[in-house]
C-alpha positions, -999 to 999 in steps of 0.1 A, spaced: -442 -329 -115 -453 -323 -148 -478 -294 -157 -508 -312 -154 -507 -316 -115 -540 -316 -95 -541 -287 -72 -567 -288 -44 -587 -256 -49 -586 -229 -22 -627 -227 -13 -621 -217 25 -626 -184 35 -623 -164 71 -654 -179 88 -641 -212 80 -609 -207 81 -616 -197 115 -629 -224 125 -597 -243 130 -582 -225 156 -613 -218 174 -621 -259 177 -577 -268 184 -586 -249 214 -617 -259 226 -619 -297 235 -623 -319 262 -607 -289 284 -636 -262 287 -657 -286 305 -631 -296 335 -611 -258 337 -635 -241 352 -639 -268 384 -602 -266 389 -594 -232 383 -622 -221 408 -608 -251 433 -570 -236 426 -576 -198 428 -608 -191 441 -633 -162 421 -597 -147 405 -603 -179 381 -618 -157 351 -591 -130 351 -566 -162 356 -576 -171 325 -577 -138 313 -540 -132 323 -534 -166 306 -549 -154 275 -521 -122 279 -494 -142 280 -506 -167 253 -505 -138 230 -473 -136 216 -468 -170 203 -503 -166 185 -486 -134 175 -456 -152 160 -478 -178 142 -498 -148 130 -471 -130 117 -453 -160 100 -484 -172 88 -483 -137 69 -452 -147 48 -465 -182 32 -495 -195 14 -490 -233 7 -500 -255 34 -471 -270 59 -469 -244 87 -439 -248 108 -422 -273 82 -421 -244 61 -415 -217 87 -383 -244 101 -369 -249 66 -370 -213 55 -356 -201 84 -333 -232 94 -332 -255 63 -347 -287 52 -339 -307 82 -354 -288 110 -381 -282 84 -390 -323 79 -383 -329 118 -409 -300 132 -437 -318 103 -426 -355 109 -432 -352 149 -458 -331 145 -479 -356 121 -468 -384 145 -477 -369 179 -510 -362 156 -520 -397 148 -514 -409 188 -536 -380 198 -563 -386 175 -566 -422 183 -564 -410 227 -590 -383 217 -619 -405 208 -613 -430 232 -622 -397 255 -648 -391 236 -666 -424 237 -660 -426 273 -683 -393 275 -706 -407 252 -711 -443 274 -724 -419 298 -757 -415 275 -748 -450 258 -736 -475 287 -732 -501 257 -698 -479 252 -683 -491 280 -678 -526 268 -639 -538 261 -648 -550 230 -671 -522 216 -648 -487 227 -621 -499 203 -642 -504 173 -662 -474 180 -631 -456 182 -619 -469 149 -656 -461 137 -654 -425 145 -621 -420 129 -632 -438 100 -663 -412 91 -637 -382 98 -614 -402 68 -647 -403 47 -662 -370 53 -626 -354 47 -620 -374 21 -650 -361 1 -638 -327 0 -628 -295 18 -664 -280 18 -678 -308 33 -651 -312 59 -655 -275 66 -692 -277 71 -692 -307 91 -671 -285 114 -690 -257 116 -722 -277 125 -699 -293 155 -685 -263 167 -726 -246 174 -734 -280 193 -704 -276 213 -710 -240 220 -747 -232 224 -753 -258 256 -721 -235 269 -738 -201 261 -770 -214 275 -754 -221 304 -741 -187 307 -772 -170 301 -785 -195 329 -762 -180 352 -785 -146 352 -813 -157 363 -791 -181 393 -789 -157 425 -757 -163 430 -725 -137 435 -695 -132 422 -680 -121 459 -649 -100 467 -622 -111 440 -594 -126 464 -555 -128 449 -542 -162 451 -510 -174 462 -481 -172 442 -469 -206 443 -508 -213 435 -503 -191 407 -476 -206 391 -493 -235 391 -525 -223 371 -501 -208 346 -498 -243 333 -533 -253 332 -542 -219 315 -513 -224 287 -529 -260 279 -562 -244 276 -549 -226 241 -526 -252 227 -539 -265 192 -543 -228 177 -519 -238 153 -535 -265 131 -545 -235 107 -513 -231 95 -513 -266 87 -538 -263 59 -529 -230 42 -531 -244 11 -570 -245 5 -576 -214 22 -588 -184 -2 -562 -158 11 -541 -174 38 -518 -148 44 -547 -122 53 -571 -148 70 -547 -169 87 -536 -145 109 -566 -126 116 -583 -159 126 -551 -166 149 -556 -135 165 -593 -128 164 -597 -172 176 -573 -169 207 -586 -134 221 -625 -148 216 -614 -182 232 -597 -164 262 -635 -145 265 -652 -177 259 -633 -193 290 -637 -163 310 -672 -161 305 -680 -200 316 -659 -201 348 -677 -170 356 -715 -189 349 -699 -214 373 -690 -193 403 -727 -177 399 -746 -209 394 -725 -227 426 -692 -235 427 -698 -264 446 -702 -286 417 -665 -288 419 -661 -318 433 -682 -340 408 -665 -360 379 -685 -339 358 -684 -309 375 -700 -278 344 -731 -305 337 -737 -304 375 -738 -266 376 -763 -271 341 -786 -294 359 -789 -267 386 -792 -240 368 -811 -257 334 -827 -293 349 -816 -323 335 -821 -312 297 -793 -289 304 -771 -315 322 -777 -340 293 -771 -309 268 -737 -301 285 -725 -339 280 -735 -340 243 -715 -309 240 -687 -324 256 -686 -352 232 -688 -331 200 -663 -307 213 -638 -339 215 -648 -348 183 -648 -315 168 -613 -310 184 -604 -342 166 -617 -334 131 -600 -303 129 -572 -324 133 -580 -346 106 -584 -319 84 -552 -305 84 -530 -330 94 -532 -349 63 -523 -315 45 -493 -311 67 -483 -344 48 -496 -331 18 -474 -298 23 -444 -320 31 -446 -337 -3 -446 -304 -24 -410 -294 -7 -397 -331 -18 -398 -341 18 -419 -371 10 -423 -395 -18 -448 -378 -42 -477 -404 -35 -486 -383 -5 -491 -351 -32 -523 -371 -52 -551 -352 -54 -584 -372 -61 -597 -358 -94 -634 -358 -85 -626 -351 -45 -601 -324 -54 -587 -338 -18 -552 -348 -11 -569 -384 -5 -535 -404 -6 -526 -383 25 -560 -382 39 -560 -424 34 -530 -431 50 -538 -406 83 -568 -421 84 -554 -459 82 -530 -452 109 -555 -435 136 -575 -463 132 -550 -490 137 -532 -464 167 -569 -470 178 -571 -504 182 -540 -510 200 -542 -510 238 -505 -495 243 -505 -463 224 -510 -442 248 -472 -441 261 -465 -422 225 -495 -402 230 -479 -382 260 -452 -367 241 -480 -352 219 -480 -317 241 -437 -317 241 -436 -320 201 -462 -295 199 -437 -268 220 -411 -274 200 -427 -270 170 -439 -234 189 -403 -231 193 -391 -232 161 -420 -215 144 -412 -181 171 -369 -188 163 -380 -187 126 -392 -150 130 -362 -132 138 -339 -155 118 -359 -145 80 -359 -106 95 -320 -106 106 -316 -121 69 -335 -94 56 -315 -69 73 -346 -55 100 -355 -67 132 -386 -56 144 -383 -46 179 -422 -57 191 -417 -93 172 -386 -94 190 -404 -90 228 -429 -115 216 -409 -145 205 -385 -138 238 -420 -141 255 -432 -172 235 -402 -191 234 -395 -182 272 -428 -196 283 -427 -230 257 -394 -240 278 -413 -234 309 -439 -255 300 -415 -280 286 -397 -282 318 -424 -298 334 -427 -324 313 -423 -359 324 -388 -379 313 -408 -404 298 -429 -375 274 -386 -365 264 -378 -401 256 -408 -409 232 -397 -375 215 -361 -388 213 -374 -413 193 -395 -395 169 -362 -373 163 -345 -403 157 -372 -420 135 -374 -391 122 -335 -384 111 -335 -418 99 -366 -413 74 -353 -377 62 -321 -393 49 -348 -418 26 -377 -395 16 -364 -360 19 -340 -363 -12 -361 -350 -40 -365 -314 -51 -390 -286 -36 -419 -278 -61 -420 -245 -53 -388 -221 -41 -401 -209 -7 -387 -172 -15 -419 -172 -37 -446 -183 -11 
């Protein structure tokens, strides 16, 4: 590149940087947890979630402290290639961008099935797929016309999400219900929630993604991390406990949270639990969009992919080729009926990449001559409970990422054969 090259401007400070964590955790998942947890384990559900959140911990750690050493955006493509070299590097971006697009497209077909509940017209064959490919086409254009506008779209989703949810648990004051004796659960039952309590924080790690165009990454990055996963845990805690108070007996419904709302708030508060559930999907989903194309982006500064994906829109000051493309391919992922088989492998691609991001860690500090003990302990932890999780995936989530390695090795050998931009010993 010569030495006039665009460089998207870093405008994002902790607030907003914050945001991304805070909205890769909270989805569609907030608003169905609480019914199952209470059906699995009884009133232990919030300090379930609260031992979840403890064991959750040290991978955010890992991100947090890796996130520490770089400032470009890429995440784990740059934590895999400085640690491992270029190939793990392009193979943790490539599956990650792919499982990305699938996702995307099997998030707001959720989301328009919660929003046919207030729209019924939604429901039609013909009209989901194009509303789905509508939806992902305003993320493309809002992100496309720049990072404050992205970032401010966010933050206006994420308080529509969250105030029904903290009205709800103010509601759960004024509810006469109690909390009972807290009874310990079974351990086989245990073992069990584990699972659903790990899914609950997966997505933290879309930050990293779009380091770039944050002010100071390596200080905000990881605070966020931190300060996001250890609010989220509270968050969770906090709305399984409104749910015991207000009547667990709502667990049963397909909707169970906006039948405890309409108890507790009437049928505003039902109707304002549903509209959060939407733009909590949606918000989960633009998050996404946001830092996925910057991922791309980040792959083209190390020479991983052809330079078209590094154009930054003069006026924008957006990576819009990268944004484009993203957007292009959620759309047409959208509006084909059989994507969901690739979308299930979207949850095994993202352990790996946890793996490789908690591997890096002690690989840079051996090289370096210092292991930290503490980091140690935590990426045992974190890579020791990714497996697990992996472990229970299905054989036909370990075939579809067979074939994004393969796609993948195949596409490295093409694109990944110019130089880095930037010598990652100076990021």
């Amino acid at each position: 590149m010569n030495g006039q090259k665009i460089a998207p401007p870093r405008t994002v400070g902790f607030w907003g940087t914050s945001l991304f964590p805070l909205n890769g955790m909270i989805g569609a998942g907030i608003f169905a947890l609480p019914a199952v947890l209470v059906a699995a384990v009884g009133n232990f559900a919030p300090w379930m979630m609260l031992i979840g959140g403890i064991l959750f911990l040290p991978l955010a750690l890992c991100y947090a402290w890796m996130a520490s050493r770089f400032e470009h955006s890429g995440g784990s493509v740059l934590y895999g290639e400085a640690a491992f070299g270029r190939f793990v590097g392009f193979q943790a971006g490539w599956a990650r961008y792919a499982s990305a697009i699938v996702t995307a497209a099997a998030n707001m077909h959720v989301m328009v099935a919660y929003l046919a509940a207030l729209f019924p017209g939604l429901d039609d064959p013909v009209i989901a797929p194009l509303a789905v490919a509508v939806g992902l086409a305003i993320i493309t254009i809002i992100n496309l016309y720049g990072m404050r506008a992205s970032v401010g779209t966010l933050g206006v989703m994420t308080a529509i999400k969250l105030l029904p949810l903290g009205a709800l648990v103010l509601s759960a004051f004024f509810a006469g219900g109690e909390l009972g004796a807290v009874t310990l659960p079974e351990f086989s039952a245990v073992e069990s929630v584990i699972l659903l309590t790990f899914y609950a924080f997966i997505g933290f790690e879309g930050v990293v993604e779009a380091a770039g165009e944050f002010k100071d990454p390596k200080r905000d990055v990881p605070r966020s991390i931190i300060f996001m996963v250890s609010g989220v845990t509270l968050i969770y805690m906090a709305v399984i406990w409104a749910f015991i108070l207000i009547g667990p007996e709502f667990a049963g419904e397909n909707n169970a949270l906006a039948g405890s709302a309409g108890a507790s708030m009437g049928q505003a508060g039902s109707l304002a639990i549903v509209i959060a559930a939407s733009f909590s999907i949606g918000a989960n989903n633009f998050a996404s969009g946001v830092a996925q194309p910057r991922l791309m982006y980040g792959m083209a500064e190390r020479g991983m992919l052809p330079r078209w994906f590094e154009y930054v829109h003069p006026r924008f000051l957006t990576p819009s080729n990268a944004i484009l493309f993203y957007g292009a391919l959620a759309v047409l992922f959208g509006l084909w009926e059989g994507f969901e088989v690739l979308a299930v492998a979207g949850t095994l691609v993202r352990l790996i990449t946890y793996i490789v991001t908690s591997l890096a860690l002690p690989a840079l500090e051996h090289r370096e001559g210092r292991i930290v003990p503490l980091h140690l302990f935590c990426v045992i932890v974190a890579v020791g409970s990714s497996l697990f999780i992996a472990s229970q995936a299905q054989a036909q989530s370990w075939m579809v990422l067979g074939g994004f390695f393969a796609a993948g090795t195949l596409l490295y050998f093409i694109a990944a054969r110019q130089k880095p931009e930037y010598p990652l010993d100076e990021a």
